[in-house]
MDTraj code that builds the backbone (N, CA, C; nanometers):
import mdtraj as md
import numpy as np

residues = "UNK UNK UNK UNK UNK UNK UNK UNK UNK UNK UNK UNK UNK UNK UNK UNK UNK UNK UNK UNK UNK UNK UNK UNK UNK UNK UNK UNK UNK UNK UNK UNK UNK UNK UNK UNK UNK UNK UNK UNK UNK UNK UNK UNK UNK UNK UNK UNK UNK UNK UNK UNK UNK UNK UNK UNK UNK UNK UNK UNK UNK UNK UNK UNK UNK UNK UNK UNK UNK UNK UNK UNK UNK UNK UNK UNK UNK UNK UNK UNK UNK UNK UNK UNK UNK UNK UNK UNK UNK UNK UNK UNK UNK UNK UNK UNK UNK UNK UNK UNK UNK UNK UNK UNK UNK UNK UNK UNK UNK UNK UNK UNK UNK UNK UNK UNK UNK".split()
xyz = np.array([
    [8.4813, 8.7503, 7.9213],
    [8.5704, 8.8338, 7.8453],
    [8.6612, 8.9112, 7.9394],
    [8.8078, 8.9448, 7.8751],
    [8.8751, 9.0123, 7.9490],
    [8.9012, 9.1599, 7.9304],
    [8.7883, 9.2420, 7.9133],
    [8.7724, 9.3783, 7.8722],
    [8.8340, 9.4161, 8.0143],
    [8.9160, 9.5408, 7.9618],
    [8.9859, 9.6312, 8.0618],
    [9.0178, 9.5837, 8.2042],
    [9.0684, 9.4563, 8.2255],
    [9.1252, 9.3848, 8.3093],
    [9.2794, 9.4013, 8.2854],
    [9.2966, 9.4488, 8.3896],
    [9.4785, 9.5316, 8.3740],
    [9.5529, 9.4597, 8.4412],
    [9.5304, 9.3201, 8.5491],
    [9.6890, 9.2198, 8.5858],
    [9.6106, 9.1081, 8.6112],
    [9.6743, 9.0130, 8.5878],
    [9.6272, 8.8803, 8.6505],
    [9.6150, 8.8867, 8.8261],
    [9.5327, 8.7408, 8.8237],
    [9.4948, 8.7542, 9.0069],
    [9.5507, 8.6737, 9.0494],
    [9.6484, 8.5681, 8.9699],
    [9.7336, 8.4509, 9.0267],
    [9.6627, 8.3500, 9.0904],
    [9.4871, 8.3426, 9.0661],
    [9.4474, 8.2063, 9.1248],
    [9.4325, 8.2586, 9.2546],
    [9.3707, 8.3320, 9.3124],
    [9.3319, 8.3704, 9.4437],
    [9.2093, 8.5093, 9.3880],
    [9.1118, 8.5119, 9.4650],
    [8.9422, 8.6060, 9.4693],
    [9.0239, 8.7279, 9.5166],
    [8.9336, 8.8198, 9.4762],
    [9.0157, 8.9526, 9.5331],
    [9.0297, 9.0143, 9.6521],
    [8.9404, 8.9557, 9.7520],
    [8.9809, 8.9920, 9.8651],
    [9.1501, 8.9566, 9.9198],
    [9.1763, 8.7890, 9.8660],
    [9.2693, 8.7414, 9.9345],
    [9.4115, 8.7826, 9.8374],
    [9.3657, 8.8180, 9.7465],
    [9.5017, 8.9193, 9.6220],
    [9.5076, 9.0525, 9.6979],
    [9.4158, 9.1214, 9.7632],
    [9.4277, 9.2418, 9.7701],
    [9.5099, 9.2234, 9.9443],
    [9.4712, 9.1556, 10.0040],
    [9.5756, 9.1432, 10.1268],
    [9.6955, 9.0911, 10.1367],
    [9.6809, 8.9982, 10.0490],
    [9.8170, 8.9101, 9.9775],
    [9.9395, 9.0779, 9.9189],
    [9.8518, 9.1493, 9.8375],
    [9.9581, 9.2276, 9.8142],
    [9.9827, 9.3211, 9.8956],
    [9.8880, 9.4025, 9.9621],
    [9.9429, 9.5086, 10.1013],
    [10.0630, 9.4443, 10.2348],
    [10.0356, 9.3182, 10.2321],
    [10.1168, 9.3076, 10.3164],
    [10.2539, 9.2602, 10.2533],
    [10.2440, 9.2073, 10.1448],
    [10.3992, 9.2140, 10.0468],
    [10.4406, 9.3149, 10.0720],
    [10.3772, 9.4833, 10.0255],
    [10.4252, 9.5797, 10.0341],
    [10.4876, 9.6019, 10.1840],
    [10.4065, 9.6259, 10.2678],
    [10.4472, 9.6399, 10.3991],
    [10.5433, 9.5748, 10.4395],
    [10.6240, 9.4290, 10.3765],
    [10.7022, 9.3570, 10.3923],
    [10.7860, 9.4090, 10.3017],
    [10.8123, 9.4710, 10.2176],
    [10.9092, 9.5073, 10.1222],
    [10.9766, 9.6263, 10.2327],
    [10.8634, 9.7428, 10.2387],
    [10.9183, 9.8712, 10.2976],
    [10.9549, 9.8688, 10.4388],
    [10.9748, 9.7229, 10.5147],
    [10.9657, 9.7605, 10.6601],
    [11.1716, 9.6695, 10.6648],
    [11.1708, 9.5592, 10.5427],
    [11.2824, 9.5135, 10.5507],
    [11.3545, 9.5210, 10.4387],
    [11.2831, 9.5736, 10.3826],
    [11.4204, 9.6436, 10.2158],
    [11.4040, 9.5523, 10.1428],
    [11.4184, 9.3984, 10.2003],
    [11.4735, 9.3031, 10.0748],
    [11.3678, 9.1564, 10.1491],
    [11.2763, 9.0531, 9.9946],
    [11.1940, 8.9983, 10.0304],
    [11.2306, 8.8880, 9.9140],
    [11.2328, 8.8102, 9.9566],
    [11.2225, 8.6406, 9.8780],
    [11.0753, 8.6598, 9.8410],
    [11.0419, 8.6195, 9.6768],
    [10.8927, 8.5903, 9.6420],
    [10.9407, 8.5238, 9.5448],
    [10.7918, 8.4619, 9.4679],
    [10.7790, 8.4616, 9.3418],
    [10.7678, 8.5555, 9.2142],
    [10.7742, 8.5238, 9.1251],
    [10.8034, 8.5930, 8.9908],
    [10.6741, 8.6882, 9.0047],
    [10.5945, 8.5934, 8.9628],
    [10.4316, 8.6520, 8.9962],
    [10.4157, 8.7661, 9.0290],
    [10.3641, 8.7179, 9.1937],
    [10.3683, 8.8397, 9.2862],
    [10.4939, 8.9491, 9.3206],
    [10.5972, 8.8964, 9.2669],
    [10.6612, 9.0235, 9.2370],
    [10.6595, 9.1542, 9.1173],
    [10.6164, 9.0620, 9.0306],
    [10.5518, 9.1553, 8.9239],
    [10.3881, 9.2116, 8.9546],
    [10.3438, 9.1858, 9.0630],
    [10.2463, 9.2377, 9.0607],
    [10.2844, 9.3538, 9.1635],
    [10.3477, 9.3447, 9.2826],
    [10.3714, 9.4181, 9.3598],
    [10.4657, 9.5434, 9.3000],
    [10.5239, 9.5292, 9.2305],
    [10.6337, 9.6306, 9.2226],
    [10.5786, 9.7700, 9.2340],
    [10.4412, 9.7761, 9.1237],
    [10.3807, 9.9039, 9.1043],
    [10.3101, 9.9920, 9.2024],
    [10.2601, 9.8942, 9.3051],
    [10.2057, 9.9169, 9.3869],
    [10.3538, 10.0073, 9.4835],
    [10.4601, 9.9454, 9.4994],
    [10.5619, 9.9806, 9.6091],
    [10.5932, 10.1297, 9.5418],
    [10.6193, 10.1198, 9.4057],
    [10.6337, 10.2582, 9.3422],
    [10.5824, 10.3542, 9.3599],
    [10.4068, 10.3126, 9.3711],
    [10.3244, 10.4229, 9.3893],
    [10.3162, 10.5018, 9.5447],
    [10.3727, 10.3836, 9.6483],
    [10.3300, 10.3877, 9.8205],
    [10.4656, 10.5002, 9.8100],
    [10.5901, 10.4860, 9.7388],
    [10.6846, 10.5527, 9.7842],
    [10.6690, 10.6895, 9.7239],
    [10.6072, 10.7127, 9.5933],
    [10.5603, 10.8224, 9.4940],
    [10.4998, 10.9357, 9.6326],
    [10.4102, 10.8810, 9.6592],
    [10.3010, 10.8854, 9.8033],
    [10.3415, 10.9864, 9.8791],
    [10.4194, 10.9322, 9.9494],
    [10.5519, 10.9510, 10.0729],
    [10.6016, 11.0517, 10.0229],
    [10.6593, 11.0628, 9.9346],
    [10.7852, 11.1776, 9.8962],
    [10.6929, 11.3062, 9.8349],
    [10.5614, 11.3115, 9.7655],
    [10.5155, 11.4029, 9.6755],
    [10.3990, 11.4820, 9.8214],
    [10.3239, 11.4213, 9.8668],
    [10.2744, 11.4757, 10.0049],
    [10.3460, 11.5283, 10.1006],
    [10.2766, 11.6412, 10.2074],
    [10.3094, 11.6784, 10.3184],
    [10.3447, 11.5408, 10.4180],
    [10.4002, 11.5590, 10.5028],
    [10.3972, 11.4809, 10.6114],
    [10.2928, 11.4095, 10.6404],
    [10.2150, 11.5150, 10.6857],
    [10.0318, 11.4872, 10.7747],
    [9.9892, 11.4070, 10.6568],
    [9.9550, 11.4800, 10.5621],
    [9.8785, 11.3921, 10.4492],
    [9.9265, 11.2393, 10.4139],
    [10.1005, 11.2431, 10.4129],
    [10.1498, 11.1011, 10.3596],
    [10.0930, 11.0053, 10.4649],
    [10.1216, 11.0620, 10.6196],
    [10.1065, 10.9037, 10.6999],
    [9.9386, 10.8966, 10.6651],
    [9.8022, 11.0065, 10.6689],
    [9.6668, 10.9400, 10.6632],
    [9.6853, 10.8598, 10.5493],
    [9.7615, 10.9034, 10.4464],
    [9.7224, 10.7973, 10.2921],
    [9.7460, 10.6655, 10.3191],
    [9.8537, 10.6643, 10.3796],
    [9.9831, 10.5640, 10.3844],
    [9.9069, 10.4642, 10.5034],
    [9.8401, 10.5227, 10.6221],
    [9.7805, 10.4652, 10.6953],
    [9.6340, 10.3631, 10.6852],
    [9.5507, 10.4507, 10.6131],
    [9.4632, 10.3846, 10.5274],
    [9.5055, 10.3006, 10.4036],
    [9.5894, 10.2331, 10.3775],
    [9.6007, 10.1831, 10.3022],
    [9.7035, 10.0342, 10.3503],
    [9.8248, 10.1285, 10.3948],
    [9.8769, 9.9581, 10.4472],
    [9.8763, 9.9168, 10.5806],
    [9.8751, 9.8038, 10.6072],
    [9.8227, 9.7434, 10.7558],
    [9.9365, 9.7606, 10.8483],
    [10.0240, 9.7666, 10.8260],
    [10.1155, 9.8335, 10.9844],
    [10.1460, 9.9707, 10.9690],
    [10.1529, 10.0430, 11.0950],
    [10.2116, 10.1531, 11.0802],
    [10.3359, 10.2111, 11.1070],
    [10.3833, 10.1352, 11.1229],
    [10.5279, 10.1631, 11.1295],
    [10.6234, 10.1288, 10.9829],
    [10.5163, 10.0423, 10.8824],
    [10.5894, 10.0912, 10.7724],
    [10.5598, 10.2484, 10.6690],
    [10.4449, 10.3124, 10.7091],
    [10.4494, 10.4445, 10.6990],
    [10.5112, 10.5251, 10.7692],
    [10.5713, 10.4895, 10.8873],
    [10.6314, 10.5831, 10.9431],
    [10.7728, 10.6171, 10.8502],
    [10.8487, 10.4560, 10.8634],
    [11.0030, 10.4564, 10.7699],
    [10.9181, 10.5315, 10.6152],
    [10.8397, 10.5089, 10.5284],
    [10.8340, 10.5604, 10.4105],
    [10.8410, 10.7441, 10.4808],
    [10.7513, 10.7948, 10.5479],
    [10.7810, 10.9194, 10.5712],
    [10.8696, 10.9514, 10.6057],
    [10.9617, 10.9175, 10.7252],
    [11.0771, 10.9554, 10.8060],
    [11.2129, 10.9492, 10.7305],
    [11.2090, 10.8357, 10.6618],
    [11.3609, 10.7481, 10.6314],
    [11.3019, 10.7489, 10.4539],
    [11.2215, 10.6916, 10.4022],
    [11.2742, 10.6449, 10.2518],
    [11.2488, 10.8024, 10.1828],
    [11.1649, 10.9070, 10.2199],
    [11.1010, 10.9743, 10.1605],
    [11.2532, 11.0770, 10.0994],
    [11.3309, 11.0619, 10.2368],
    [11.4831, 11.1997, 10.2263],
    [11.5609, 11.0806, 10.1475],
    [11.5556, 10.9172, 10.1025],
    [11.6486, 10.8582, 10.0355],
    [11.6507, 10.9031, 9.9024],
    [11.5275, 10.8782, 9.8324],
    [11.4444, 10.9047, 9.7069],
    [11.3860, 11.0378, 9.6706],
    [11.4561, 11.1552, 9.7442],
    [11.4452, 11.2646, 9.6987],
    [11.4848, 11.3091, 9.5278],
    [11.5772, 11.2972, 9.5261],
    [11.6233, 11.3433, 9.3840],
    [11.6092, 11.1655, 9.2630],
    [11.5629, 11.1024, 9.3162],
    [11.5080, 10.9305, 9.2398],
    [11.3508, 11.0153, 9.1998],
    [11.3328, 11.0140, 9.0525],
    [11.1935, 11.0190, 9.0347],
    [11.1193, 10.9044, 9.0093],
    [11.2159, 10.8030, 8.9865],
    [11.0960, 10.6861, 8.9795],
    [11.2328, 10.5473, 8.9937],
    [11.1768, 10.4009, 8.9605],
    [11.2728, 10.3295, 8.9474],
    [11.3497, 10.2927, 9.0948],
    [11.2309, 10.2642, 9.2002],
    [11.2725, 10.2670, 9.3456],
    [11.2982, 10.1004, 9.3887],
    [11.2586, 9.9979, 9.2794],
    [11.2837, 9.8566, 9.3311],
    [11.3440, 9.7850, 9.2434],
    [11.4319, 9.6740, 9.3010],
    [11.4688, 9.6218, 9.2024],
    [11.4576, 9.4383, 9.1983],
    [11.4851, 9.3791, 9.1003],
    [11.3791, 9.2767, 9.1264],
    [11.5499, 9.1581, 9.0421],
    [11.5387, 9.0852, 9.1108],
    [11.7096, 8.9801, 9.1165],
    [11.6566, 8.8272, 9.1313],
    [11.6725, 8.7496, 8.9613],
    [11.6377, 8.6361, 8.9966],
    [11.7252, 8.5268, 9.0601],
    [11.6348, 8.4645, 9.1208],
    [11.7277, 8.3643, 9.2017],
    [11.7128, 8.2311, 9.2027],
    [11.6832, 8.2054, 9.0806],
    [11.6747, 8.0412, 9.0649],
    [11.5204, 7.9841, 9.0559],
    [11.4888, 7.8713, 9.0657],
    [11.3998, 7.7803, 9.1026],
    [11.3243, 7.7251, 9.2719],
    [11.2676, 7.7477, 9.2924],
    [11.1906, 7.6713, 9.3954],
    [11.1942, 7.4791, 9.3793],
    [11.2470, 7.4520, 9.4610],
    [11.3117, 7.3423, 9.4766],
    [11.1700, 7.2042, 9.4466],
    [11.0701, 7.2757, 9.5513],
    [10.9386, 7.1888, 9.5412],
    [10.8251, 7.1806, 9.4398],
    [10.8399, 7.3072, 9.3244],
    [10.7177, 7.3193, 9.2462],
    [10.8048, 7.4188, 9.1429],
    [10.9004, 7.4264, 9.1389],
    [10.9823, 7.4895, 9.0303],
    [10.9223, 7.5966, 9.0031],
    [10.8952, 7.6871, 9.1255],
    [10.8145, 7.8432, 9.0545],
    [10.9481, 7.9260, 9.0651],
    [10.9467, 8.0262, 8.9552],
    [11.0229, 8.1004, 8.9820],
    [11.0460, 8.2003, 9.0682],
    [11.1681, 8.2187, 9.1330],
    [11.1567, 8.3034, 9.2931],
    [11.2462, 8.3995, 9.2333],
    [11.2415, 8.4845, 9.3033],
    [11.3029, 8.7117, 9.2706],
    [11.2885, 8.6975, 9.4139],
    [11.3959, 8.8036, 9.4050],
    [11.4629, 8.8934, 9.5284],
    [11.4028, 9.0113, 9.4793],
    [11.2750, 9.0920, 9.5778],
    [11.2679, 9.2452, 9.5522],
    [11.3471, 9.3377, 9.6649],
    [11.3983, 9.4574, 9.6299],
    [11.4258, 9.5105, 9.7172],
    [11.4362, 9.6641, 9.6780],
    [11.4578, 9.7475, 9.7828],
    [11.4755, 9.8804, 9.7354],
    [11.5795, 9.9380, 9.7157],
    [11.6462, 10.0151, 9.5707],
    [11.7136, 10.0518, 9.5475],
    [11.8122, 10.1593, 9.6554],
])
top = md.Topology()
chain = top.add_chain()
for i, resn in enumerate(residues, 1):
    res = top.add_residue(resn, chain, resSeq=i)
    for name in ("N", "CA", "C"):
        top.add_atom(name, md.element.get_by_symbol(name[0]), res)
traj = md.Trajectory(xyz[None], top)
């Protein structure tokens, strides 16, 4: 049964969904703009919302430990503290945006452009 199961796992165990998506993120916030699938772009978005929510609503000190424990490079907590946190000051929410771009040539999945507003 699917009691209180809140997103699909796209066919991957949760270890390899849960690294699959931190490093999406970390790939979103370190280069702005990321070729994916439909999928995992709908799965990621919320997550990027919340990392940037993060950043901007915490102290400094506090954002990079959160930010550090959570995504695997650190230098994309640094840009969320340093650089996105003074972009998205007066943005309360609505920080990505998601641009389809056709078909995948080999398996016809649908591919999105995410990036940050």
């Amino acid at each position: 049964m699917r009691h209180a199961v809140k997103s699909t796992r796209i066919n991957r165990d949760e270890a390899h969904l849960n690294a699959m998506l931190k490093n999406l993120v970390t790939s979103v916030v370190l280069y702005e703009k990321v070729k994916t699938t439909r999928a995992k772009a709908k799965l990621v978005k919320p997550l990027i919302e919340k990392v940037i929510t993060t950043a901007r609503k915490q102290t400094p000190m506090q954002a990079m430990r959160t930010l550090n424990s959570y995504l695997p490079d650190k230098n994309a907590s640094k840009k969320l503290v340093n650089e996105l946190k003074d972009r998205y000051k007066d943005r309360p929410s609505g920080f990505v945006r998601l641009t389809h771009l056709g078909f995948r040539a080999g398996d016809a999945a649908s591919m999105v452009q995410i990036e940050l507003v």
